[in-house]
C-alpha positions as a printed NumPy array, in Angstrom:
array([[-14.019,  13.115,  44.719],
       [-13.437,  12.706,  41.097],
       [-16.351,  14.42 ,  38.979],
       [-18.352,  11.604,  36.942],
       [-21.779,  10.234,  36.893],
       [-20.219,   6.807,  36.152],
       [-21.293,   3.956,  38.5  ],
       [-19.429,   0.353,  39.045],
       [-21.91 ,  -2.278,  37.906],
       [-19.059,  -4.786,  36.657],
       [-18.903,  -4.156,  33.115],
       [-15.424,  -3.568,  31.344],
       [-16.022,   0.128,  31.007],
       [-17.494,   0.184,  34.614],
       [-14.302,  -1.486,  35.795],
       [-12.122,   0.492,  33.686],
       [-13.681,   3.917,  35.171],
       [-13.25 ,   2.617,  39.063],
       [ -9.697,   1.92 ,  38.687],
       [ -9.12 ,   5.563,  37.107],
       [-11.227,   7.372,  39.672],
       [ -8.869,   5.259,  42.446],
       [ -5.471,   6.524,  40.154],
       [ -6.716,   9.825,  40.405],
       [ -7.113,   9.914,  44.062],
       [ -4.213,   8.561,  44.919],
       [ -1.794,   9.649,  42.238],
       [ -3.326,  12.937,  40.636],
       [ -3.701,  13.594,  36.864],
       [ -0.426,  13.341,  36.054],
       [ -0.563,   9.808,  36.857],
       [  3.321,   9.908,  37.901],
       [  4.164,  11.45 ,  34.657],
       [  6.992,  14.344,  34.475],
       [  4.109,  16.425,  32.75 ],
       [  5.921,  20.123,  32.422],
       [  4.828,  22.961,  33.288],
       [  4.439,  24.72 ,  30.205],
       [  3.525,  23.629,  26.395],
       [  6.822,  22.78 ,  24.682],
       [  5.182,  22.827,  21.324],
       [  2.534,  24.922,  19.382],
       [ -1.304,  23.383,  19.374],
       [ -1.8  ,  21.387,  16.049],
       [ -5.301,  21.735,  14.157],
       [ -6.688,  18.112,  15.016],
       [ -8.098,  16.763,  11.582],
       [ -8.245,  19.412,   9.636],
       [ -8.342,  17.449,   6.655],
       [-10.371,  13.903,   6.265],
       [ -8.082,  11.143,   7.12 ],
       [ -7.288,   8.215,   9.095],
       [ -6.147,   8.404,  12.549],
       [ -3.565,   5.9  ,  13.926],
       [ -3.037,   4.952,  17.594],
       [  0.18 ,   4.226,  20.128],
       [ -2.217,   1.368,  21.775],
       [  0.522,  -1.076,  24.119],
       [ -2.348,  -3.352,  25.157],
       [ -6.349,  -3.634,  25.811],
       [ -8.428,  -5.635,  27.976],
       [-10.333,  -7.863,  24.964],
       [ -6.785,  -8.389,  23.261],
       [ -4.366,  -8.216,  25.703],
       [ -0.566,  -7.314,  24.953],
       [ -0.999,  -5.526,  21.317],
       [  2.613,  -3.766,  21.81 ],
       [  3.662,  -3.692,  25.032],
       [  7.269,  -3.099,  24.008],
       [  6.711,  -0.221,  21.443],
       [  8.501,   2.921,  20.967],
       [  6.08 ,   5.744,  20.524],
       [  8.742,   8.027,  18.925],
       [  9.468,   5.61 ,  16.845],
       [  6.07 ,   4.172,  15.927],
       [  4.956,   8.049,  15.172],
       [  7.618,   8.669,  12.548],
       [  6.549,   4.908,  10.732],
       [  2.803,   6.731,  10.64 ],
       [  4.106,   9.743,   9.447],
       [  5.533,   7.797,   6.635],
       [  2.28 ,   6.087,   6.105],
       [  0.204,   9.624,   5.438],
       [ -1.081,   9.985,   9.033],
       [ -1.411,  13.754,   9.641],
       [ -3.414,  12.893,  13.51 ],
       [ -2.178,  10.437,  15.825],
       [ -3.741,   9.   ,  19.108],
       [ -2.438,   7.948,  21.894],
       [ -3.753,   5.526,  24.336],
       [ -2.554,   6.893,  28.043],
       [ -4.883,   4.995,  30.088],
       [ -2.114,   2.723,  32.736],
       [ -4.189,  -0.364,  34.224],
       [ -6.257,  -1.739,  31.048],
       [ -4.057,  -0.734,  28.253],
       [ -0.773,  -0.017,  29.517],
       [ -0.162,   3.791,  27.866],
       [  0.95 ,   6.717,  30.307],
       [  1.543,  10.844,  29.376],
       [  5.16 ,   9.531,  28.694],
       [  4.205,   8.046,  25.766],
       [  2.135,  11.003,  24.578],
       [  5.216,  13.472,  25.423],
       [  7.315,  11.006,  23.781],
       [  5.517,  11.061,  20.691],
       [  4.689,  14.892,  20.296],
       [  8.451,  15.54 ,  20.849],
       [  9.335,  13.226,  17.875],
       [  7.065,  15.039,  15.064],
       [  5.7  ,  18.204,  16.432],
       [  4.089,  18.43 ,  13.323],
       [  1.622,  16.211,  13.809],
       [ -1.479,  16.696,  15.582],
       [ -2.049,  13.81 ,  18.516],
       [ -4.963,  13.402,  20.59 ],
       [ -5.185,  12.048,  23.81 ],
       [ -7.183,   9.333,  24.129],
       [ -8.208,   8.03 ,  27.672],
       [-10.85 ,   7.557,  30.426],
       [-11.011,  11.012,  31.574],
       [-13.111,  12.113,  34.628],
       [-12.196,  15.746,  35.728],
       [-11.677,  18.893,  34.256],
       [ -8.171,  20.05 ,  35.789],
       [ -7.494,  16.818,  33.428],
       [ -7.692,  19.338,  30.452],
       [ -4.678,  21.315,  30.814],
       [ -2.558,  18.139,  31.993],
       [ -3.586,  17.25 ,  28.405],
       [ -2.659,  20.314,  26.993],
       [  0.559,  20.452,  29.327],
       [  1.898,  16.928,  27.706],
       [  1.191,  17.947,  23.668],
       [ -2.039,  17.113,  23.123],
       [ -4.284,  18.686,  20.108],
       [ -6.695,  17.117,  20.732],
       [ -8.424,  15.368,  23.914],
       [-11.003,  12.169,  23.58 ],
       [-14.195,  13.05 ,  26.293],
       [-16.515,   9.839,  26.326],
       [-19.913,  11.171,  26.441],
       [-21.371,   7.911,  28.382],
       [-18.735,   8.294,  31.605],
       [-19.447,  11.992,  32.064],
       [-22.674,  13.568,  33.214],
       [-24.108,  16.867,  30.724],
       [-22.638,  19.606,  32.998],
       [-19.015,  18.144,  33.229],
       [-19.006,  17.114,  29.58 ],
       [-19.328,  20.992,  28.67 ],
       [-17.437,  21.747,  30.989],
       [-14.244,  19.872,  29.948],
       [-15.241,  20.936,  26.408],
       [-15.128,  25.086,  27.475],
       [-11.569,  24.039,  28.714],
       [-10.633,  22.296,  25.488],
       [-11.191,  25.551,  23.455],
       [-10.199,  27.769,  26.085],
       [ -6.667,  26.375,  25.268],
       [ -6.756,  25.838,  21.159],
       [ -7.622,  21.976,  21.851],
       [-10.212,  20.063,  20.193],
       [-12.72 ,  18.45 ,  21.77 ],
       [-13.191,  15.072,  20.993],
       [-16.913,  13.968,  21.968],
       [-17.497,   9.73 ,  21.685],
       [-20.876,   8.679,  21.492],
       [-22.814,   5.633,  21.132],
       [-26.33 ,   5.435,  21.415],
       [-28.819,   8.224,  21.647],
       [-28.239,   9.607,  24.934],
       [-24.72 ,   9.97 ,  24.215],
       [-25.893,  11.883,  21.005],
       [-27.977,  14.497,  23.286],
       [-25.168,  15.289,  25.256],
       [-23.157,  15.774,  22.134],
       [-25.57 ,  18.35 ,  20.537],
       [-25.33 ,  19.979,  24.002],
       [-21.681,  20.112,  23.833],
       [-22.121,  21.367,  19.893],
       [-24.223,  24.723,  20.766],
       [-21.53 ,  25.951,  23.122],
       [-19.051,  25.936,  20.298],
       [-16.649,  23.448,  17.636],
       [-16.639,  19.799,  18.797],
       [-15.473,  17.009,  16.701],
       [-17.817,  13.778,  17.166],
       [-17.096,   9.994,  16.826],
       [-18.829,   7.222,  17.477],
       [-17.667,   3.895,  18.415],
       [-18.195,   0.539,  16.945],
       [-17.08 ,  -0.854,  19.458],
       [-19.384,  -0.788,  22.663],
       [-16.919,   0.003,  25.819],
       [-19.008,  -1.966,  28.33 ],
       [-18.69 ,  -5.084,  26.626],
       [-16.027,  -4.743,  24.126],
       [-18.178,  -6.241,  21.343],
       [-18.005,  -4.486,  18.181],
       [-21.128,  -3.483,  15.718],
       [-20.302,  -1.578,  12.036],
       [-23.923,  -0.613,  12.269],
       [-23.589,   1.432,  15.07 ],
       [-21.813,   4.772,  13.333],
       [-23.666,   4.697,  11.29 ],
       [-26.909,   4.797,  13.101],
       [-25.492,   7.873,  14.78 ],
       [-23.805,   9.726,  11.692],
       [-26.314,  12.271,  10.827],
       [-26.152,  13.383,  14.683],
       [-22.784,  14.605,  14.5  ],
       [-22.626,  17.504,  11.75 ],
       [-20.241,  18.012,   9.194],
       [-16.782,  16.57 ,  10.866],
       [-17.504,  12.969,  12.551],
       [-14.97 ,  10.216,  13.135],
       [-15.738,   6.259,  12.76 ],
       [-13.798,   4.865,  16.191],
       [-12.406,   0.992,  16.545],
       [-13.346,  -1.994,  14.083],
       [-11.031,  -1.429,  11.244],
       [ -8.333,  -4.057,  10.459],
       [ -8.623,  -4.275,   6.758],
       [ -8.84 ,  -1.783,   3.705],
       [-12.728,  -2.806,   2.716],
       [-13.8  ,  -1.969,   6.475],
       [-11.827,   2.067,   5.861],
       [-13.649,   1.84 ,   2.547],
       [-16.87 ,   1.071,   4.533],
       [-16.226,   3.871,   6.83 ],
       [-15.81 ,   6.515,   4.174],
       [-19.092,   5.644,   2.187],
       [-20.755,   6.339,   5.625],
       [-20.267,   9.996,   5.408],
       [-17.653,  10.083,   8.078],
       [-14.173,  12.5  ,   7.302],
       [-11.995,  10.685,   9.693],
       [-11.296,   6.521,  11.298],
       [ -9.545,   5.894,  14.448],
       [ -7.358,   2.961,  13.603],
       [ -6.321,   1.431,  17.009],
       [ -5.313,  -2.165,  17.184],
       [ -4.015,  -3.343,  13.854],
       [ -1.717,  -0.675,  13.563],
       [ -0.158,  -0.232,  16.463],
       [  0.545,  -4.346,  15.795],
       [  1.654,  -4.412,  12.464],
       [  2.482,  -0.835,  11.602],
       [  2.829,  -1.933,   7.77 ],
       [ -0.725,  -2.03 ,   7.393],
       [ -0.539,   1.731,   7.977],
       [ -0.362,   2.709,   4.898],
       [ -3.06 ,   0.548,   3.232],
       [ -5.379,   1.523,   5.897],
       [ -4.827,   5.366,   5.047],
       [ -5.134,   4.729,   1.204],
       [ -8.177,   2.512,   1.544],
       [-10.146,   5.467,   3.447],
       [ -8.913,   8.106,   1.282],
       [ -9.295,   7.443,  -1.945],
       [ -8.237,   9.657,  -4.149],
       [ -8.905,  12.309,  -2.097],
       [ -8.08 ,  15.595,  -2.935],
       [ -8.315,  17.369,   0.819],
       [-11.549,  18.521,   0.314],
       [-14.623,  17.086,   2.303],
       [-16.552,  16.633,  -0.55 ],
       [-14.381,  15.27 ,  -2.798],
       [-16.784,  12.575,  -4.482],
       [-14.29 ,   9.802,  -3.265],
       [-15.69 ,  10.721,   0.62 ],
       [-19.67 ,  11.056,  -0.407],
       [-22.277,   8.869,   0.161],
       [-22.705,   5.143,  -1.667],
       [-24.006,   2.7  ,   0.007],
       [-23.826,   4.505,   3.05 ],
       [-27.163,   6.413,   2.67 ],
       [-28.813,   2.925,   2.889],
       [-26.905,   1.539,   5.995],
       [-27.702,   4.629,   7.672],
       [-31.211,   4.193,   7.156],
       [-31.021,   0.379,   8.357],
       [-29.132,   1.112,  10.688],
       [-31.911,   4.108,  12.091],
       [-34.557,   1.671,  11.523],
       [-33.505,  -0.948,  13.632],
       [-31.943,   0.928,  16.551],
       [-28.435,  -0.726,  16.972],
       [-27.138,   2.273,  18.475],
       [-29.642,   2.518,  21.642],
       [-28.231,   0.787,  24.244],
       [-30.114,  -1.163,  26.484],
       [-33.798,  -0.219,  24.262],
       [-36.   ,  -3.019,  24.651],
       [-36.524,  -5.758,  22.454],
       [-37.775,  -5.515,  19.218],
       [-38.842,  -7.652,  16.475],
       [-36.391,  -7.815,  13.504],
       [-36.054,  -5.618,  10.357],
       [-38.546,  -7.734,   7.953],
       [-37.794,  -7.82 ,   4.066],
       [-40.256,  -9.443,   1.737],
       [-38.671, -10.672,  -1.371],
       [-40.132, -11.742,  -4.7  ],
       [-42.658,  -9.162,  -4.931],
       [-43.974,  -8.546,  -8.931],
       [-47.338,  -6.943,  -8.17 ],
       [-47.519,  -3.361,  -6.813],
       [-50.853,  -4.579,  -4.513],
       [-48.741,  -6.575,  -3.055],
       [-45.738,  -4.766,  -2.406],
       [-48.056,  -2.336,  -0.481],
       [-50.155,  -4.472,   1.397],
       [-46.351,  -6.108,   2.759],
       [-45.378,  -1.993,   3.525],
       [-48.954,  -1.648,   5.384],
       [-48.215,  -4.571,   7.656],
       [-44.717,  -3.197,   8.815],
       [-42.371,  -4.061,   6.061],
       [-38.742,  -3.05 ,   6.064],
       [-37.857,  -3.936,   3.039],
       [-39.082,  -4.415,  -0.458],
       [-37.379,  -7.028,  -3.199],
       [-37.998,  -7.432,  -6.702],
       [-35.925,  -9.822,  -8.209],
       [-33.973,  -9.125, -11.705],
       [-32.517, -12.377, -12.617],
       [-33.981, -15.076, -14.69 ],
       [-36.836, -16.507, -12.111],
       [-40.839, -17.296, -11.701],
       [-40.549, -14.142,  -9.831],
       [-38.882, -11.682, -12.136],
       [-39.707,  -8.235, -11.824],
       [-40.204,  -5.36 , -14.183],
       [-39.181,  -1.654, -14.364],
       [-42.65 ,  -0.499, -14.106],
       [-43.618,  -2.446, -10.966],
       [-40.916,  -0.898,  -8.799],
       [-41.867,   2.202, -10.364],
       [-45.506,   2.377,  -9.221],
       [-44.131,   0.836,  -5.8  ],
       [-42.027,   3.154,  -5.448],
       [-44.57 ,   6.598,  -6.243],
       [-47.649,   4.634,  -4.521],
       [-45.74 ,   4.583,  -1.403],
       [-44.169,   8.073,  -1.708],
       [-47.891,   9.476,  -2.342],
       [-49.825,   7.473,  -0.379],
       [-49.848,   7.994,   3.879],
       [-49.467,   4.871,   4.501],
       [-50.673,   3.591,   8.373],
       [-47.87 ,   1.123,   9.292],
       [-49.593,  -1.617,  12.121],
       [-46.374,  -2.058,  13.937],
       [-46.188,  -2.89 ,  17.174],
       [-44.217,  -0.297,  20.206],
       [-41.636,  -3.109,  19.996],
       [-40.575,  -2.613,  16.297],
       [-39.071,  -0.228,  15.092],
       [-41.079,   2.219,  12.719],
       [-40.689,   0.875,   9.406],
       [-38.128,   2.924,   6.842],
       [-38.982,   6.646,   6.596],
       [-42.212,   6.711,   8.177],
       [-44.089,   3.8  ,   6.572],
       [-42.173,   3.801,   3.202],
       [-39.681,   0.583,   3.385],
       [-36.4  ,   0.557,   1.146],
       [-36.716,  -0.798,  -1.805],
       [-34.046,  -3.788,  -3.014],
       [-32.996,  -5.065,  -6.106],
       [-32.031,  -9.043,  -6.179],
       [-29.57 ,  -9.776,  -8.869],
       [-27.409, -12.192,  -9.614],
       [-25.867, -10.531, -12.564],
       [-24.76 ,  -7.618, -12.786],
       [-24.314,  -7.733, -16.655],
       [-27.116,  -9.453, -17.446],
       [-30.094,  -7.792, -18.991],
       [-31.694,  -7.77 , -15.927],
       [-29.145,  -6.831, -13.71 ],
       [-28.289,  -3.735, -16.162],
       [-32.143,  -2.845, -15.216],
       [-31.952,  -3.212, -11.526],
       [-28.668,  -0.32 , -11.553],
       [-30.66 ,   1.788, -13.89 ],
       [-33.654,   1.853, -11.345],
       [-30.886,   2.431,  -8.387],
       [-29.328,   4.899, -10.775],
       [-32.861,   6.977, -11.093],
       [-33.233,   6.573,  -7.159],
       [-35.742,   4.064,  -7.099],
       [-34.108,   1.36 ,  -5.676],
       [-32.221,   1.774,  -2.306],
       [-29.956,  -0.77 ,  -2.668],
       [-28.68 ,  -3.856,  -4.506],
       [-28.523,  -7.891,  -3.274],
       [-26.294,  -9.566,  -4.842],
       [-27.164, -13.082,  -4.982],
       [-24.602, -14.531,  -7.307],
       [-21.034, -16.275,  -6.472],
       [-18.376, -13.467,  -7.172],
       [-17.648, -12.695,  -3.582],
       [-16.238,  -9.244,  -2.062],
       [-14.747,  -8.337,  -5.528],
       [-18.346,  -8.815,  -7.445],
       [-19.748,  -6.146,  -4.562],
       [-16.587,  -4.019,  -5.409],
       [-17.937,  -3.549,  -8.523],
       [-21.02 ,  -2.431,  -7.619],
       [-19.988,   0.765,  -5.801],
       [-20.649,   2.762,  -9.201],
       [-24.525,   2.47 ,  -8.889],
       [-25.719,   5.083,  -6.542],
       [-27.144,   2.906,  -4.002],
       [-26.955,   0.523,  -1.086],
       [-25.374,  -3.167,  -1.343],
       [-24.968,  -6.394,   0.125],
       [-24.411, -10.135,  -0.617],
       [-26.125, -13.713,   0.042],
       [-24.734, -16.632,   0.78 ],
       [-26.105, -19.691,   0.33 ],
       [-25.158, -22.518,   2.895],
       [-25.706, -26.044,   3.162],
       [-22.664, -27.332,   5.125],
       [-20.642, -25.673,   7.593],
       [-17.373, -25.633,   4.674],
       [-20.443, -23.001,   3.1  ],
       [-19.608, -20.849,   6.411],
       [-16.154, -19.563,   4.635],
       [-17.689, -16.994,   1.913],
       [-19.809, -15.621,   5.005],
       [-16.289, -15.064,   7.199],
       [-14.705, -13.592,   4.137],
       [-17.359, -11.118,   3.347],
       [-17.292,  -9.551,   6.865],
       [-13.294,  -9.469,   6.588],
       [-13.68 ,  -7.509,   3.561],
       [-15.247,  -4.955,   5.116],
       [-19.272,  -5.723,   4.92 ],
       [-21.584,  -4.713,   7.925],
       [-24.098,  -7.619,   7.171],
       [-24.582, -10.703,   5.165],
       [-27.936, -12.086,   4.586],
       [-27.611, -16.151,   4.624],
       [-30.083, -18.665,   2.439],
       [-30.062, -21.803,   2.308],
       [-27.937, -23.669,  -0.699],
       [-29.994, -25.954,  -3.405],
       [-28.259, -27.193,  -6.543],
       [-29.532, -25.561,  -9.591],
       [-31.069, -22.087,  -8.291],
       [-30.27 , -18.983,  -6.504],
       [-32.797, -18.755,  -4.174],
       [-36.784, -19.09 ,  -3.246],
       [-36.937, -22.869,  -2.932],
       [-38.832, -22.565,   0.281],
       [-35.781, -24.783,   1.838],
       [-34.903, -23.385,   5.294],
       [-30.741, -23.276,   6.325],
       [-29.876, -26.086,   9.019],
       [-30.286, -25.254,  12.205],
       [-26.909, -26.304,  13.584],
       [-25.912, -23.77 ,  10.617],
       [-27.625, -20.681,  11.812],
       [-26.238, -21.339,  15.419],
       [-22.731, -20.632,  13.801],
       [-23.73 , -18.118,  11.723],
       [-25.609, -16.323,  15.055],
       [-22.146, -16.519,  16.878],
       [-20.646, -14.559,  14.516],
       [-22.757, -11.106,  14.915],
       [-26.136,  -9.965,  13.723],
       [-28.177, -12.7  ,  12.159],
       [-29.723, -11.882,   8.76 ],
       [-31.839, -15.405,   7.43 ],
       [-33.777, -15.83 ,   4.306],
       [-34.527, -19.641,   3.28 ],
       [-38.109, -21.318,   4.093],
       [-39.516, -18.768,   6.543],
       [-43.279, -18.639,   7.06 ],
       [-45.906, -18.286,   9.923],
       [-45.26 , -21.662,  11.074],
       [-41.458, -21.327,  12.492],
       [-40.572, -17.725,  12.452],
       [-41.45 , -17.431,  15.824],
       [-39.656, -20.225,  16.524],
       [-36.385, -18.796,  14.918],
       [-37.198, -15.707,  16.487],
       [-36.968, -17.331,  19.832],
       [-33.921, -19.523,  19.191],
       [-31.478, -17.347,  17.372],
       [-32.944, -13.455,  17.605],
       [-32.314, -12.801,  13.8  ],
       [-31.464,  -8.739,  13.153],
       [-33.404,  -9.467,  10.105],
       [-35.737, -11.654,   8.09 ],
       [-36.013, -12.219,   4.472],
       [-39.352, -14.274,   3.312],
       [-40.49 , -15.313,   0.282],
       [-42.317, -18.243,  -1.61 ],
       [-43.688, -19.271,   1.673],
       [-45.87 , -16.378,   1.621],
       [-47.245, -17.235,  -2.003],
       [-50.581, -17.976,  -3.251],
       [-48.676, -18.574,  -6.795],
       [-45.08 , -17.969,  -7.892],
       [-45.206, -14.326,  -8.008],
       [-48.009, -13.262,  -6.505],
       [-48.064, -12.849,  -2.646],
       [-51.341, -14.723,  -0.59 ],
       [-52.406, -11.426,   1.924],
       [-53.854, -13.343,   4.53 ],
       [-50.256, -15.634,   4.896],
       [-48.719, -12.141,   4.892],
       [-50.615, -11.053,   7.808],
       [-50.493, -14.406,   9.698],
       [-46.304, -14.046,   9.403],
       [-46.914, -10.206,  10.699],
       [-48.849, -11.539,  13.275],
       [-46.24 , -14.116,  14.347],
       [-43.67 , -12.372,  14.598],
       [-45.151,  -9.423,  16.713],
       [-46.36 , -11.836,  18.897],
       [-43.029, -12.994,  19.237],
       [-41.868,  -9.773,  19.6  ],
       [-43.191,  -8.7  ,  22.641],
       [-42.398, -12.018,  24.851]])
């Protein structure tokens, strides 16, 4: 019997697995493949440099037929052209269509390149079939293969000049990985896109990137240049480009450039360090979107228009998230000096965060992340917010005006986290949301639209509205939230995150504590049901 600690509990990956295990029994690992007896070709280094790697994918069970009629000799030698130095190729027969063929099809066509071999695999002696075909490299998905067996199909990786490939996505995953990591070189990636559902979450790398050393490779998700670009500022040195390549193999190229840059082959070529990606990390840590199956928690909360440091405190002692000062022209304008003292009051001070076991601890142990609201970038205000995020005192920048993904673009240059708002009033309002997450960003916070001002009207987005929005991934609402209905939208619509503000007021300004703590209170109550 085939080696795995898999079980069938009908999910796609579940189903996936069963049919393999019943392939292997009845066909062996070569699946029916003419699989030689000896290498033909010398092992390939498997990503030695940062880059993007494209896939042979004929099908796969969300999409269906991606390329069922594709020519993987062929196909290689376009990705060559594009800059591709690693290919993958799917062999995996019942759910995606690929065989060995196509991996011995595709080594033989440019030996040169390095290809790893990406399927479901469940037993060891699988290892040097891999090797056998051309493989460099050979994908080993931590969640399908108990700690013993993972290592062990690791040993034979090396034990042959192959790389082993670990895929990981939530914590467990990760503790096998480290296992697999003291025995000797691994290569990690993590997948955006969760196998037993086939859902996709950007957040989910890169809740798991500082688990995975130096080399790590951001798997599934990326169909556009801004999403390769998103990848990149997340620390990781390589993408696995699946789908929209092996469909349109002209976006190759674009794909390649958007990830690299202007890289110059080293791993810390500026191009390839951290932007924003030190903040979505820490988001993406606080809320736990990479721990499969953890019970429910309450959502990340920010509390926006803070000007006094007392208050800004008191919101971090309740269980805060996140901090915003605004730097626009608004009743609720903050200065320089307040983010300042926020920011050393809450580095100094041990702060005792009241959060509940079903929240997640708030940022770096009781200090929340710290947001600048702008809606200019060139204003006199907005020049003030990038100096603090400049000086490391903001984490990150919301933008809150109307330039849309290219506005963002050109707020990569400040040395911090960003993201956009969109205000909505009518489902037509739905479009700059949609073309945000195209480009490439992992959230969008949503307010609700009122002629005349940017935000903090106290006006709450439609219902019907934040239905759509909901359907569309991880819910992050600002607009009219207090004590009274958060609860209520908690229940309904299970926001990621929260963003309140005048509700919570005792003046323009200046934040009423005991509304504060009634919201806190709400919301863990919530929480737990």
């Amino acid at each position: 019997m085939p080696e795995s600690s898999a079980s069938v509990t009908g999910t796609i990956l579940d189903r996936i697995v069963a049919d393999r295990r019943r392939d292997l029994a009845s066909l062996g690992p070569f699946f029916g493949s003419p699989v030689p007896a000896r290498r033909s070709r010398p092992v390939v280094p498997f990503l030695a440099r940062p880059g993007a790697i494209l896939e042979i994918k004929r099908a796969s069970p969300s999409r269906g037929a991606i390329a069922a009629d594709l020519d993987p000799a062929r196909l290689v030698r376009a990705y060559a052209e594009a800059g591709a130095r690693d290919v993958s190729v799917l062999t995996e027969r019942n759910h995606f269509r690929g065989s060995l063929d196509d991996l011995m099809a595709a080594a033989a066509a440019r030996p040169e390149i390095a290809f790893l071999r990406k399927d479901f695999l469940l037993e060891a002696e699988e290892i040097d079939v891999s090797y056998r075909a051309g493989a460099d490299a050979v994908l080993l998905i931590a969640r399908i293969l108990d700690e013993d067996l993972l290592r062990k199909m690791a040993a034979a990786c090396r034990s042959r000049g192959l790389t082993p490939f670990v895929e990981v996505r939530d914590a467990a995953d990760a503790e096998k990985f480290r296992a697999v990591a003291a025995d000797g070189p691994v290569l990690g990636g993590v997948n955006s896109r969760d196998l037993a559902t086939f859902r996709i979450d950007p957040l989910a790398p890169a809740a798991l990137r500082s688990l995975l050393g130096e080399r790590a490779v951001y798997e599934s998700g990326i169909d556009t240049p801004g999403k390769a670009a998103y990848a990149r500022r997340l620390g990781f040195q390589g993408i696995l480009v699946g789908e929209s390549a092996a469909r349109d193999p002209a976006k190759a190229a674009g794909l390649v450039s958007a990830f690299l840059g202007e890289d110059s082959g080293s791993p810390n070529h500026p191009k390839l360090r951290d932007t924003d990606g030190k903040f979505w990390r820490a988001v993406a840590e606080q809320r736990g979107v990479a721990d499969e199956g953890a019970a429910p928690r309450r959502p990340l909360v920010k509390i926006c228009g803070l000007t006094l440091v007392d208050d800004a405190l008191e919101a971090a002692r309740l269980g805060a998230d996140l901090l915003g000062f605004v730097f626009a022209e608004s009743p609720r304008a903050a200065d320089a000096r307040a983010v300042a003292e926020t920011a050393r009051a809450l580095a100094a001070r041990a702060l005792t965060v009241r959060a509940p076991a079903a929240h997640a601890p708030a940022a770096r142990a009781g200090k929340p992340l710290l947001v600048g609201v702008i809606t200019d970038p060139a204003s006199d205000r907005g020049r003030v917010a990038l100096d603090l995020a400049r000086k490391g005192l903001l984490d990150a920048i919301q933008y809150h005006g109307d330039g849309g993904p290219e506005a963002l673009a050109a707020l990569d240059a400040a040395p911090a986290g960003r993201y956009s708002v969109v205000r909505v009033a009518s489902a037509t309002d739905l479009d700059g949301v949609d073309r945000l997450l195209e480009a490439g960003e992992p959230r969008v916070l949503v307010d609700a639209k009122v002629a005349g001002t940017a935000g903090g009207t106290g006006t709450g987005v439609p219902r019907e509205l934040i239905a759509s929005i909901a359907s569309r991934g991880a819910l992050w609402l600002a607009g009219g939230l207090g004590a009274d209905n958060v609860g209520g939208i908690m229940d309904a619509y299970r926001p990621e995150l929260i963003d309140a503000s005048s509700r919570l007021e005792s003046e323009k300004g200046r934040k009423d504590h005991r509304a504060l703590q009634a919201f806190f209170k709400e919301i863990d109550n919530h929480a737990r049901q």
